[in-house]
C-alpha atoms as a printed R data frame, in Angstrom:
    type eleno elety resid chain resno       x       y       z
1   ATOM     1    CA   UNK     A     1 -32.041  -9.020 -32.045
2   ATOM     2    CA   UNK     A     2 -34.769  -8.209 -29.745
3   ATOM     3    CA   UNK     A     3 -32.460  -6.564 -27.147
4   ATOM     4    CA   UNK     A     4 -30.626  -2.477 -27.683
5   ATOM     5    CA   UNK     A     5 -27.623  -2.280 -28.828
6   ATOM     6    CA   UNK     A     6 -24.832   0.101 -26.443
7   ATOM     7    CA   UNK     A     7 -21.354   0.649 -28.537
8   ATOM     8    CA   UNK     A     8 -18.957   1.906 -26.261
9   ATOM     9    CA   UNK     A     9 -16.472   3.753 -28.049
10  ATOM    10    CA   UNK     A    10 -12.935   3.137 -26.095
11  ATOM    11    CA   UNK     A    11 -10.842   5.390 -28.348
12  ATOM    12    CA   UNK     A    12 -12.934   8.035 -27.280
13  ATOM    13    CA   UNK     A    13 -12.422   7.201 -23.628
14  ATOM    14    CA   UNK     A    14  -8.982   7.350 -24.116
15  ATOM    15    CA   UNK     A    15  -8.723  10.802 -26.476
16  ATOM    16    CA   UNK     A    16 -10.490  11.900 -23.326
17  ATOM    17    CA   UNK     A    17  -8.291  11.115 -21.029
18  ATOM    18    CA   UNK     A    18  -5.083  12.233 -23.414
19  ATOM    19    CA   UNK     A    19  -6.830  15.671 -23.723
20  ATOM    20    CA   UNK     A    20  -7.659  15.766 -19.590
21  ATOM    21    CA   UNK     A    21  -3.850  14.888 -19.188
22  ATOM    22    CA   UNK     A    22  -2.648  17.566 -21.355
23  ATOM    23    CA   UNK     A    23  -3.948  19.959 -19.560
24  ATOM    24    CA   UNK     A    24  -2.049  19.408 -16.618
25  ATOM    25    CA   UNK     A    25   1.481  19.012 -15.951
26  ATOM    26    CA   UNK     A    26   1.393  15.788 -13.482
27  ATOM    27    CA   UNK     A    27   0.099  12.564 -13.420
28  ATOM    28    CA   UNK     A    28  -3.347  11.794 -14.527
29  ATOM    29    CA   UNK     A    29  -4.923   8.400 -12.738
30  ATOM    30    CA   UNK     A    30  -8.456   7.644 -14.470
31  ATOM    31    CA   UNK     A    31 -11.744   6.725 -12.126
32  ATOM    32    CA   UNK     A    32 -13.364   3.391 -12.904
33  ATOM    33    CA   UNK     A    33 -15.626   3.234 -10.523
34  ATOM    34    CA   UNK     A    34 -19.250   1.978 -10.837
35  ATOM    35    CA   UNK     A    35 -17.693  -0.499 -13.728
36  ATOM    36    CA   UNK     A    36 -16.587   2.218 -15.508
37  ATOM    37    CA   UNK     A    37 -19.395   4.373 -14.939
38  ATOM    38    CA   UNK     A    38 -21.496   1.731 -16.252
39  ATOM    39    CA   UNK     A    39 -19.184   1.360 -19.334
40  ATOM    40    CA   UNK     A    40 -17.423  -1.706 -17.837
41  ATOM    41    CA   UNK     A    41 -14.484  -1.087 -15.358
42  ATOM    42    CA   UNK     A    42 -11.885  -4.204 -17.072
43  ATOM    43    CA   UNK     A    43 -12.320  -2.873 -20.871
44  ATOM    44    CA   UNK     A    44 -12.336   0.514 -20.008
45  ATOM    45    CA   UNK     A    45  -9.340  -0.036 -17.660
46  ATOM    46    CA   UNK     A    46  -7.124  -2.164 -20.139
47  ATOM    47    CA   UNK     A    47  -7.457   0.353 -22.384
48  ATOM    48    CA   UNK     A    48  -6.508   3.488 -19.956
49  ATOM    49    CA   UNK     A    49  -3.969   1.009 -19.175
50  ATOM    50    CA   UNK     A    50  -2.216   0.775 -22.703
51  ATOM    51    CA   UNK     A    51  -2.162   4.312 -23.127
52  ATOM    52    CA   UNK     A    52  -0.461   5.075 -20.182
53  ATOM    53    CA   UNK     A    53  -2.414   5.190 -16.865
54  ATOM    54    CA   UNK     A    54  -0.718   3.876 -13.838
55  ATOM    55    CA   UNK     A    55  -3.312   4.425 -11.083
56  ATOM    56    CA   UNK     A    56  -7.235   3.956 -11.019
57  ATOM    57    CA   UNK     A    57  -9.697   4.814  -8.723
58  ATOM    58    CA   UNK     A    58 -12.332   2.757  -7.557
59  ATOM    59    CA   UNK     A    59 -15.102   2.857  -4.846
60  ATOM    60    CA   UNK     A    60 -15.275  -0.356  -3.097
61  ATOM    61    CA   UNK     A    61 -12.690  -2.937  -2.345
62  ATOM    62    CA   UNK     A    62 -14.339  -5.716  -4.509
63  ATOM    63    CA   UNK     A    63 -14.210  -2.995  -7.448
64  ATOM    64    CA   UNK     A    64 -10.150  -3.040  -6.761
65  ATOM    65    CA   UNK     A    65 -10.181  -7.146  -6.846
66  ATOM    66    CA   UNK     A    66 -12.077  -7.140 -10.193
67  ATOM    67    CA   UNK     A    67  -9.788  -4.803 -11.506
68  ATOM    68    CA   UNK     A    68  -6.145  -6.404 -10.349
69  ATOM    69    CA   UNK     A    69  -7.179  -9.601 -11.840
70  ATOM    70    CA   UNK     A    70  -7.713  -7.650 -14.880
71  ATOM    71    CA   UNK     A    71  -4.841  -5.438 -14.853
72  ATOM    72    CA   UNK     A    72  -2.395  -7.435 -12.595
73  ATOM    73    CA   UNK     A    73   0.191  -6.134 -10.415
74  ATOM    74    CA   UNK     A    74   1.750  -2.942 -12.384
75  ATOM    75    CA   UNK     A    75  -0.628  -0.243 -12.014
76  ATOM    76    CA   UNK     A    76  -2.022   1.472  -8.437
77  ATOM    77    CA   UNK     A    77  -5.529   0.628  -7.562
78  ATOM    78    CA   UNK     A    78  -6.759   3.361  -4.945
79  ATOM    79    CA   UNK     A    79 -10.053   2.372  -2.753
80  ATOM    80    CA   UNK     A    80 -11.894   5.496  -2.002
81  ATOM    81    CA   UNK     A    81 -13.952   3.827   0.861
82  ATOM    82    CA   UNK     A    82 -10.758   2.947   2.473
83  ATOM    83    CA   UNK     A    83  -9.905  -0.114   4.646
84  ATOM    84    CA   UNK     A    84 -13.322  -1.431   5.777
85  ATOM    85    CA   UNK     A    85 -13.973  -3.997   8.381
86  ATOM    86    CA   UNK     A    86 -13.343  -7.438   6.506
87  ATOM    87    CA   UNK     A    87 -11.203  -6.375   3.576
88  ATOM    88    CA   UNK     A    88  -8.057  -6.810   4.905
89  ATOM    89    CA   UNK     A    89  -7.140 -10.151   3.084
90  ATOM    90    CA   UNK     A    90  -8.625  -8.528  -0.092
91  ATOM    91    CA   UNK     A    91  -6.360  -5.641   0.570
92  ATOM    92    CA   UNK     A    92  -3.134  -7.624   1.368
93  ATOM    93    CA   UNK     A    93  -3.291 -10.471  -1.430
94  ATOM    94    CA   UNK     A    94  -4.051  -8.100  -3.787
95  ATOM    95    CA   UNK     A    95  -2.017  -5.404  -3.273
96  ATOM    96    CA   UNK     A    96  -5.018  -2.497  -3.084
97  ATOM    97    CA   UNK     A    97  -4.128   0.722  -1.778
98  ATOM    98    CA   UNK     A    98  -6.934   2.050   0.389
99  ATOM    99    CA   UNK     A    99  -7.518   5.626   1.226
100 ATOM   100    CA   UNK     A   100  -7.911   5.600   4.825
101 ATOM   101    CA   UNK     A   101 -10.892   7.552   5.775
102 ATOM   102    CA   UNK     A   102 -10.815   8.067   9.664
103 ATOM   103    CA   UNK     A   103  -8.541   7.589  12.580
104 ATOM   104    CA   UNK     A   104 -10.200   3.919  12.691
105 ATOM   105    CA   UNK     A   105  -9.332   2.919   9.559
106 ATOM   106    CA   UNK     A   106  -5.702   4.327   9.649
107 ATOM   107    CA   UNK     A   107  -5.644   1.881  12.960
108 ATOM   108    CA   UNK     A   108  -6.860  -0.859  11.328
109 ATOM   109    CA   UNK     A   109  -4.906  -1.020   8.425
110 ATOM   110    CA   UNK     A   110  -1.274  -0.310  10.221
111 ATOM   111    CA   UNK     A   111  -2.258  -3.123  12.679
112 ATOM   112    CA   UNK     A   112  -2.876  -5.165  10.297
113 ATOM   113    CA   UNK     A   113  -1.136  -4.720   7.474
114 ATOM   114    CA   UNK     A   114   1.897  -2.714   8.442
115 ATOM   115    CA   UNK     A   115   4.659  -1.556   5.623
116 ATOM   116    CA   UNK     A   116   1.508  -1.976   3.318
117 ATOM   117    CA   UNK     A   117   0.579   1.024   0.734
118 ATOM   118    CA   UNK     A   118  -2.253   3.373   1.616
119 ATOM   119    CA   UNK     A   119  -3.335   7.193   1.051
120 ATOM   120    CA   UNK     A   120  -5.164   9.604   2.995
121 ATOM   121    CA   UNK     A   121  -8.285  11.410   2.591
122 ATOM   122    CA   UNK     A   122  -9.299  14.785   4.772
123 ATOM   123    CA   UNK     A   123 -12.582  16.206   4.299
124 ATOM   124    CA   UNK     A   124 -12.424  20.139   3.414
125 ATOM   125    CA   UNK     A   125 -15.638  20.864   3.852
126 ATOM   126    CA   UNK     A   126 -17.600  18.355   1.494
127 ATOM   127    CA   UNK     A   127 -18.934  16.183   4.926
128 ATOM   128    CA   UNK     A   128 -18.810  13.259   2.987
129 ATOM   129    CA   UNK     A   129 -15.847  11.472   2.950
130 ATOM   130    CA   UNK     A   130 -12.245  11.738   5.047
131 ATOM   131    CA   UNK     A   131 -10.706  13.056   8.000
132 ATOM   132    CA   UNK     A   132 -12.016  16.327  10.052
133 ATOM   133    CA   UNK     A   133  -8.916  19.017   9.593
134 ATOM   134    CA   UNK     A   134  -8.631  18.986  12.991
135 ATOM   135    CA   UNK     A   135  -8.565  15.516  13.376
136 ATOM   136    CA   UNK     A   136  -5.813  15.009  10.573
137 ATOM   137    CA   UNK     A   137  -3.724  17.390  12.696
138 ATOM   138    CA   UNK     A   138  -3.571  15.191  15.668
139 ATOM   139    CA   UNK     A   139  -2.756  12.542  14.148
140 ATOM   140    CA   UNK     A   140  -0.581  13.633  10.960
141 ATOM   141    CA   UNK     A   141   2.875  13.042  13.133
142 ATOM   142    CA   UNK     A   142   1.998   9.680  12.898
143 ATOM   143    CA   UNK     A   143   0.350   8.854   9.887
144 ATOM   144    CA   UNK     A   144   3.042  10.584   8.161
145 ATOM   145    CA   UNK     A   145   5.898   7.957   9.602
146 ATOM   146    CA   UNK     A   146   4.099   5.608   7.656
147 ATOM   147    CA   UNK     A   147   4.669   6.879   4.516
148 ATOM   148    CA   UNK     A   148   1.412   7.330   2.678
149 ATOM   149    CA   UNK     A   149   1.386   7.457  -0.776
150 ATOM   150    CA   UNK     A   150  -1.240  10.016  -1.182
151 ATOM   151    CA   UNK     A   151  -3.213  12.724   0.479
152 ATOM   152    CA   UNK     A   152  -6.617  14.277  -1.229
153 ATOM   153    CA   UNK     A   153  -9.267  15.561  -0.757
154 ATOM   154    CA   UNK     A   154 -12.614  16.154  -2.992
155 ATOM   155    CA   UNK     A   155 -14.221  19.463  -4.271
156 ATOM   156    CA   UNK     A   156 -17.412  20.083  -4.126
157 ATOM   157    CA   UNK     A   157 -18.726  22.489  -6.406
158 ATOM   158    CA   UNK     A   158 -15.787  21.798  -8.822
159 ATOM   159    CA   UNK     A   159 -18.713  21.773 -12.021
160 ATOM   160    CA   UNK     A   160 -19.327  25.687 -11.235
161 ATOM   161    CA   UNK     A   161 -16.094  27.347 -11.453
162 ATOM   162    CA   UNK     A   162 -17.504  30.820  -9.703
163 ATOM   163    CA   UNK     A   163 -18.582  28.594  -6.394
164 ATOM   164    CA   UNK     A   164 -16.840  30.368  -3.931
165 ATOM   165    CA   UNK     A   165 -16.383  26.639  -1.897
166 ATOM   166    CA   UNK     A   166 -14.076  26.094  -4.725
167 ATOM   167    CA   UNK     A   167 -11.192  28.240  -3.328
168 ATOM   168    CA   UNK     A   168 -12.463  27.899   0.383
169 ATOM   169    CA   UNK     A   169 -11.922  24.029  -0.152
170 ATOM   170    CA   UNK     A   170  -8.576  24.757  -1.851
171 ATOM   171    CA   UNK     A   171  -7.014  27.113   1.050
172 ATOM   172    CA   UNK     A   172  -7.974  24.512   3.632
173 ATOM   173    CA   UNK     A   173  -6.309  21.702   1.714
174 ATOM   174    CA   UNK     A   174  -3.074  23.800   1.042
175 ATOM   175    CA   UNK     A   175  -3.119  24.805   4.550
176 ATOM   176    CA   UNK     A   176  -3.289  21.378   6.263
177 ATOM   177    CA   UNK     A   177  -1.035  19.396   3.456
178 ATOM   178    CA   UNK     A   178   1.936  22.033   2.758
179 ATOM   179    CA   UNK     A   179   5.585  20.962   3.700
180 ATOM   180    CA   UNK     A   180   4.662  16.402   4.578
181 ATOM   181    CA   UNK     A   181   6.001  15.707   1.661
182 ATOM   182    CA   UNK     A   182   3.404  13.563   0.478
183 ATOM   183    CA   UNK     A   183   1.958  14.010  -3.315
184 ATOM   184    CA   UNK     A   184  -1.259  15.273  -2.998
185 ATOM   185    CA   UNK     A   185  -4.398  15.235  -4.794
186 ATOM   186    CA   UNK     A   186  -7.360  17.479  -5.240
187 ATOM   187    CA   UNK     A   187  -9.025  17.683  -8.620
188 ATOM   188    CA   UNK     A   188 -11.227  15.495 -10.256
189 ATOM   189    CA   UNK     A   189 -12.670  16.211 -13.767
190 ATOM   190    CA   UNK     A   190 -14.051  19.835 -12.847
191 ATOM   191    CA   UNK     A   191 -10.822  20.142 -11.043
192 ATOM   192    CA   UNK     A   192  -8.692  19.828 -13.670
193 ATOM   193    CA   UNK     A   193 -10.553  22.741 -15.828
194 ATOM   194    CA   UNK     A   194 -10.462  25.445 -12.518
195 ATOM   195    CA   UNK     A   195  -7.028  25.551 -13.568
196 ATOM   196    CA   UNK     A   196  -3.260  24.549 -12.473
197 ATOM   197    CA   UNK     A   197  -3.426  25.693  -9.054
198 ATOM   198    CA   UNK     A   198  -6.230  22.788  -8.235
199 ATOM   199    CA   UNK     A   199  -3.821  20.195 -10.014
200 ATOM   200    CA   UNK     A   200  -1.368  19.813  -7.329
201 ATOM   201    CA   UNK     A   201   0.876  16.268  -7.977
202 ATOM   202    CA   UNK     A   202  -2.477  13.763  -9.519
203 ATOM   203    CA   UNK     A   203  -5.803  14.219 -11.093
204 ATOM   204    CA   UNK     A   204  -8.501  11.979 -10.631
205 ATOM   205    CA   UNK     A   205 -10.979  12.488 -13.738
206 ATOM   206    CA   UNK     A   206 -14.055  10.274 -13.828
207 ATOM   207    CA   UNK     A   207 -17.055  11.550 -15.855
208 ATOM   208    CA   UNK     A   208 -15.060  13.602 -18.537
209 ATOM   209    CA   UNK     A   209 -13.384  10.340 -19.103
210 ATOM   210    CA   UNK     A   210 -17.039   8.973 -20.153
211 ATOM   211    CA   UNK     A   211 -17.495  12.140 -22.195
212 ATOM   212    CA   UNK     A   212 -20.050  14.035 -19.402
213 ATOM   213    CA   UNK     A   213 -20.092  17.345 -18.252
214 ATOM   214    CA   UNK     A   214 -18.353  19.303 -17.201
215 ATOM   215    CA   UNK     A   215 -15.873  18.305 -19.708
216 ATOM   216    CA   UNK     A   216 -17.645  20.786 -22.953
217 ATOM   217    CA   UNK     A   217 -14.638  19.582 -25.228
218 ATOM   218    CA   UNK     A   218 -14.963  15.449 -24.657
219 ATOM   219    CA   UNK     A   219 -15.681  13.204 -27.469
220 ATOM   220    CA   UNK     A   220 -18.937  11.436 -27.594
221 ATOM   221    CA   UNK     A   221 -18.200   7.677 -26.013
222 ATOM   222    CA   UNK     A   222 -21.745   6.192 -26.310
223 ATOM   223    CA   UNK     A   223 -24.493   5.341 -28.840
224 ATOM   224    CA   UNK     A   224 -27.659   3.121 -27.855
225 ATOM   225    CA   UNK     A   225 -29.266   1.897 -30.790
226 ATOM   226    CA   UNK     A   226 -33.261   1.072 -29.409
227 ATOM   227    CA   UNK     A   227 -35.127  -1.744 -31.782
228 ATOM   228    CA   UNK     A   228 -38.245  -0.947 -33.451
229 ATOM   229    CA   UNK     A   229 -40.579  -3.704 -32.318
230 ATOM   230    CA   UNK     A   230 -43.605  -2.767 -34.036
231 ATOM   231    CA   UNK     A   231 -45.350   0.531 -36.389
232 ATOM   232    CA   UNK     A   232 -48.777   1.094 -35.969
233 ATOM   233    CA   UNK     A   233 -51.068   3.648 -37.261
234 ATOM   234    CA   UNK     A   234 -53.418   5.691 -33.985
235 ATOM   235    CA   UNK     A   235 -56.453   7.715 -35.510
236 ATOM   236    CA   UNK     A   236 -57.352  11.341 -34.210
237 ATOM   237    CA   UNK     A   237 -58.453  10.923 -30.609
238 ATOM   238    CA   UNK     A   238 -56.614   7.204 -29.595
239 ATOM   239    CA   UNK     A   239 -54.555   7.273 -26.929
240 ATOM   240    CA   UNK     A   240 -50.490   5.660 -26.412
241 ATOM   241    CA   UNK     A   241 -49.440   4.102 -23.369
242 ATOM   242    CA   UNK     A   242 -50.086   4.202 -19.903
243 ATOM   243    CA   UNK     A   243 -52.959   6.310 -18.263
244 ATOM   244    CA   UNK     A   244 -53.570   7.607 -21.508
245 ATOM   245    CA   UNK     A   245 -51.092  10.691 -21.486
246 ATOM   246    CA   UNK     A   246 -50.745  11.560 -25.100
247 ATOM   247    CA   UNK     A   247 -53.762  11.334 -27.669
248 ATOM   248    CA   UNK     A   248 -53.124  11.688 -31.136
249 ATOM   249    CA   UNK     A   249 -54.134  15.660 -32.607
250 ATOM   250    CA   UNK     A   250 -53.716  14.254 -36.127
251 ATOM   251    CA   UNK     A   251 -52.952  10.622 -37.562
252 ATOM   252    CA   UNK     A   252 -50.343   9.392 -36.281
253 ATOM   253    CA   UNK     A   253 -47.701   6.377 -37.027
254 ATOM   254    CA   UNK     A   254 -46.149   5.030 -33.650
255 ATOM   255    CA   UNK     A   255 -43.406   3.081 -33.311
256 ATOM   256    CA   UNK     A   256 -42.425   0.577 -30.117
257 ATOM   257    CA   UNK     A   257 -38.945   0.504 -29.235
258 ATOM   258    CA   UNK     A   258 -37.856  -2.062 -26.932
259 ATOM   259    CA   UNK     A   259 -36.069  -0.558 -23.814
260 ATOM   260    CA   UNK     A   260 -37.458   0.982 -21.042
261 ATOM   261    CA   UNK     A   261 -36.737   1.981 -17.311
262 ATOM   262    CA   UNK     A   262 -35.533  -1.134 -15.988
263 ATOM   263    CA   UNK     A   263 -33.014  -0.153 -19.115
264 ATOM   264    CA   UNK     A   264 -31.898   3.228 -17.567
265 ATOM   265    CA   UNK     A   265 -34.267   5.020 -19.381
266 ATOM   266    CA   UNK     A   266 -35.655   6.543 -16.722
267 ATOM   267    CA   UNK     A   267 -39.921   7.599 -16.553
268 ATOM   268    CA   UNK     A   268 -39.157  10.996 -16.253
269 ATOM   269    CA   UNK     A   269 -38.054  11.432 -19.654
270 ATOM   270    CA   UNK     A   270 -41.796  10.276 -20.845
271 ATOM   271    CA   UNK     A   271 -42.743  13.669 -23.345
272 ATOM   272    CA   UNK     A   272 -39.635  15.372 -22.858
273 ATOM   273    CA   UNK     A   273 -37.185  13.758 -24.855
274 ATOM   274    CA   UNK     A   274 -36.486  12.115 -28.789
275 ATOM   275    CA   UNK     A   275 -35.129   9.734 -30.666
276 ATOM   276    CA   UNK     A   276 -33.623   9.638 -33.557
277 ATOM   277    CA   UNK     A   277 -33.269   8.140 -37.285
278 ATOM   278    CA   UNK     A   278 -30.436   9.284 -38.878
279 ATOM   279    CA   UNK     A   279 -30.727  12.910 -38.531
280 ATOM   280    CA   UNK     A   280 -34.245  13.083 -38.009
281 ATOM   281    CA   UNK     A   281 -35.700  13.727 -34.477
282 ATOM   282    CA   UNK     A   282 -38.514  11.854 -33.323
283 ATOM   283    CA   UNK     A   283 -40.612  12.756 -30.029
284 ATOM   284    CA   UNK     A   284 -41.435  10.321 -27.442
285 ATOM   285    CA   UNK     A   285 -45.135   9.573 -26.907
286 ATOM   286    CA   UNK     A   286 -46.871   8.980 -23.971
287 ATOM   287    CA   UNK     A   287 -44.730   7.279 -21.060
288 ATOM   288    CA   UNK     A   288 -41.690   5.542 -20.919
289 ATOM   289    CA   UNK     A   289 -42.822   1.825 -19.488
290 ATOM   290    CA   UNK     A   290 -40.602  -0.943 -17.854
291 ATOM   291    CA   UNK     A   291 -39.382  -2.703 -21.119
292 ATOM   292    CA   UNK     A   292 -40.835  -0.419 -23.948
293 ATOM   293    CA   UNK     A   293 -41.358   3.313 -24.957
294 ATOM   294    CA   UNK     A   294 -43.563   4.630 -27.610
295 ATOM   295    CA   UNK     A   295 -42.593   7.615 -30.470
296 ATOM   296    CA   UNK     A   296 -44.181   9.310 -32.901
297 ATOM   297    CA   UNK     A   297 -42.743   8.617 -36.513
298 ATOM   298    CA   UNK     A   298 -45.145   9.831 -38.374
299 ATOM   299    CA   UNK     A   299 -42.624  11.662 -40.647
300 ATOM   300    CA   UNK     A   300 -40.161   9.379 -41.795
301 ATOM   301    CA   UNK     A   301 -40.392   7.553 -44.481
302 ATOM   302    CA   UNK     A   302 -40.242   3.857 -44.576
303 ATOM   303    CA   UNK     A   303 -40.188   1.551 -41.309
304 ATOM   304    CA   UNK     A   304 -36.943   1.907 -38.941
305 ATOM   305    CA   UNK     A   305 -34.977  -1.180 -37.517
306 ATOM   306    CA   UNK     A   306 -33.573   0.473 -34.747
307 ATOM   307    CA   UNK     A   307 -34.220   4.404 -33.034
308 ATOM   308    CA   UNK     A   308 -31.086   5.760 -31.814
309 ATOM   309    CA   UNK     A   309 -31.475   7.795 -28.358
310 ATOM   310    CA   UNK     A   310 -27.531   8.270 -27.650
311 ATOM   311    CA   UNK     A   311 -25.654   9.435 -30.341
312 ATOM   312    CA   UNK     A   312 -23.583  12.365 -31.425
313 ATOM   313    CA   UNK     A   313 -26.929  14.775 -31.791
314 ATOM   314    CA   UNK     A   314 -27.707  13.459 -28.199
315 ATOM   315    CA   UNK     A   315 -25.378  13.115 -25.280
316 ATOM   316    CA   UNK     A   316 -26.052  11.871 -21.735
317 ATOM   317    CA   UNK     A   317 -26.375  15.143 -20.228
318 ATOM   318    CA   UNK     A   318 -28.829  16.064 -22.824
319 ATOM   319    CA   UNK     A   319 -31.222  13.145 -21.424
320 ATOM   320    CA   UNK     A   320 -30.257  13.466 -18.224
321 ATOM   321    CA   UNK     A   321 -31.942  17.657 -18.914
322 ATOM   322    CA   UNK     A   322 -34.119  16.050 -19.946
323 ATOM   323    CA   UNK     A   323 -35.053  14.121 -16.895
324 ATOM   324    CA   UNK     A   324 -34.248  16.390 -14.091
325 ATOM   325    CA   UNK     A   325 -31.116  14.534 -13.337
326 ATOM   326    CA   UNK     A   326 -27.305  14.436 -13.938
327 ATOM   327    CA   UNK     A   327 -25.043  12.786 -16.336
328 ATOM   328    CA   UNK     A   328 -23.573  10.360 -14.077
329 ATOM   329    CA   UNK     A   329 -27.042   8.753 -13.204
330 ATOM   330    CA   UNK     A   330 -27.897   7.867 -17.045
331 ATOM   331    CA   UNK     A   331 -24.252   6.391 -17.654
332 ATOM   332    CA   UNK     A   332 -24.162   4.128 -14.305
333 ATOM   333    CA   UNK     A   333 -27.834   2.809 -15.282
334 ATOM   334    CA   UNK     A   334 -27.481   2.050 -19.151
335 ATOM   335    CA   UNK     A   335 -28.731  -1.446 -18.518
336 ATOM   336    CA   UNK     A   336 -27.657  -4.860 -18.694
337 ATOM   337    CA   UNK     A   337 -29.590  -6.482 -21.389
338 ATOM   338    CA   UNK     A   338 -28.316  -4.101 -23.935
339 ATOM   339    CA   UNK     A   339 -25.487  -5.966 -25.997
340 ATOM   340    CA   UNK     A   340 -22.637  -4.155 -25.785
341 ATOM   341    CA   UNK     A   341 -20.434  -3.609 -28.712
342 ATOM   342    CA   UNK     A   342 -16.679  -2.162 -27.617
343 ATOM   343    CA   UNK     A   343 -15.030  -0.401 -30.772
344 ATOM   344    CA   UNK     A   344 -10.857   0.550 -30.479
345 ATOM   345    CA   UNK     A   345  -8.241  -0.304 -28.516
């Protein structure tokens, strides 16, 4: 085959999420946003599913459709963007629980879909997403005759432990939840590993689930396989690639691998990252192009099928250091013309 191969390694995702859960002593929902964080949401889900998750986490309300027809009607689907102008028959049929984001939205879903499951979510200091504090208070006498499900809130320095907004976020939501009665939620992934006091009645991990940082101990999920498309030899002094960046010091055997940035391999890892056969490390050469990127394989012997550039020597956060980016950017591009291989559950 022409096209990568990306084997997405469910048991992993699931070990993950066992390990993530045993570190707390409540409930543990999983995040599937992004389709999984680019892993795909329904076989990532179904799996979470079977080994014992009961509520998800998604971003949009069409995320929470995809994932009820997958699932059907046991487990909780949460909406993070909450009840949005024209979801409400999404919201209704389905049985999505949105987490109501303003004063607005808490309006718009009672009115129209009274006795109807939603959760709460109060911004403590993240300006991103929720309720002001003060804002929550003048309306909390209310909301809370509804019955929400959930209240929570987001952290946002959870992936450095000594960020002192990790405890001023945590006082404010103690402060404004204590004593409603409601279960509450605060921690995502980071979260989880500031310890029991951010854990509160649910965790929400996403990326540790997908075996990112800042989860150190997760088990490797991915491995993306790139196909050799052609060897050639380059002579002292030729140049590989666009605008000429790297000229060969000595001679020099180059292989083309077919992926590229439209792939998720993003430009900026042109001359600062590798690939690998086997065991052996193999520099990229020149830059990283649309559909195709260039390496120097001068030292191995023989001519690769494939170059591997996610494996266990290799992780996501490794290219994404690479890059000058995060993680969660090289795991929600991984494209879509790599065939995807799901091993497991």
């Amino acid at each position: 085959m022409s096209t990568a191969h990306l084997t997405i390694d469910l048991d992993a995702i699931v070990a993950n999420w066992r390990s993530l859960d045993s570190a707390t002593d409540c409930e543990t929902a999983a995040v599937v946003k992004a389709d999984g964080y680019g892993l795909g949401a329904v076989r990532v889900a179904k799996a979470l599913a079977k080994a014992g998750a009961r509520r998800f986490f998604v971003a949009a309300a069409e995320e929470g459709a995809q994932l009820r027809e997958a699932l059907g009607h046991g487990p909780e689907i949460n909406i993070l963007s909450g009840h949005m102008s024209g979801d409400t028959d999404m919201i209704g049929d389905l049985n999505l629980t949105p987490m109501l984001n303003s004063v607005d939205q808490l309006t718009r879903h009672v009115e129209a879909l009274p006795n109807t499951r939603f959760g709460i979510q109060i911004d403590t200091g993240m300006n991103r997403l929720g309720m002001e504090p003060s804002e929550w208070a003048a309306i909390a006498p209310i909301a809370v005759r509804q019955r929400p499900t959930l209240i929570m809130s987001h952290l946002a320095c959870a992936d450095e432990p000594n960020h002192s907004a990790n405890q001023e976020q945590l006082k404010v939501f103690k402060e404004i939840t204590e004593g409603l009665g409601i279960r509450r939620s605060l921690a995502a992934t980071g979260g989880i590993l500031l310890g029991k006091e951010y854990h509160f009645d649910l965790t929400r991990p996403g990326v540790g689930l997908y075996g990112g940082d800042p989860f150190g101990n997760a088990k490797p999920v991915v491995q993306l396989d790139l196909p050799v498309v052609q060897i050639r030899d380059v002579a002292v002094g030729e140049s590989v690639g666009y605008g000429y960046s790297w000229t060969a010091e000595e001679p020099s055997r180059i292989a083309t691998v077919a992926a590229g940035y439209a792939d998720g391999l993003i430009r900026a890892m042109s001359g600062n990252t590798r690939l690998f056969h086997e065991d052996i490390a193999c520099p990229i050469v020149g830059r990283v192009s649309m559909d195709l990127i260039t390496v120097d394989v001068t030292h191995i012997k023989g001519n690769p099928r494939y170059l591997t550039i996610l494996n266990d020597q290799q992780s996501v956060d490794d290219l994404a250091a690479d890059a000058g980016t995060i993680g969660y950017e090289i795991l929600t591009s991984l494209g879509a013309r790599y065939s995807r291989r799901y091993m497991g559950l």
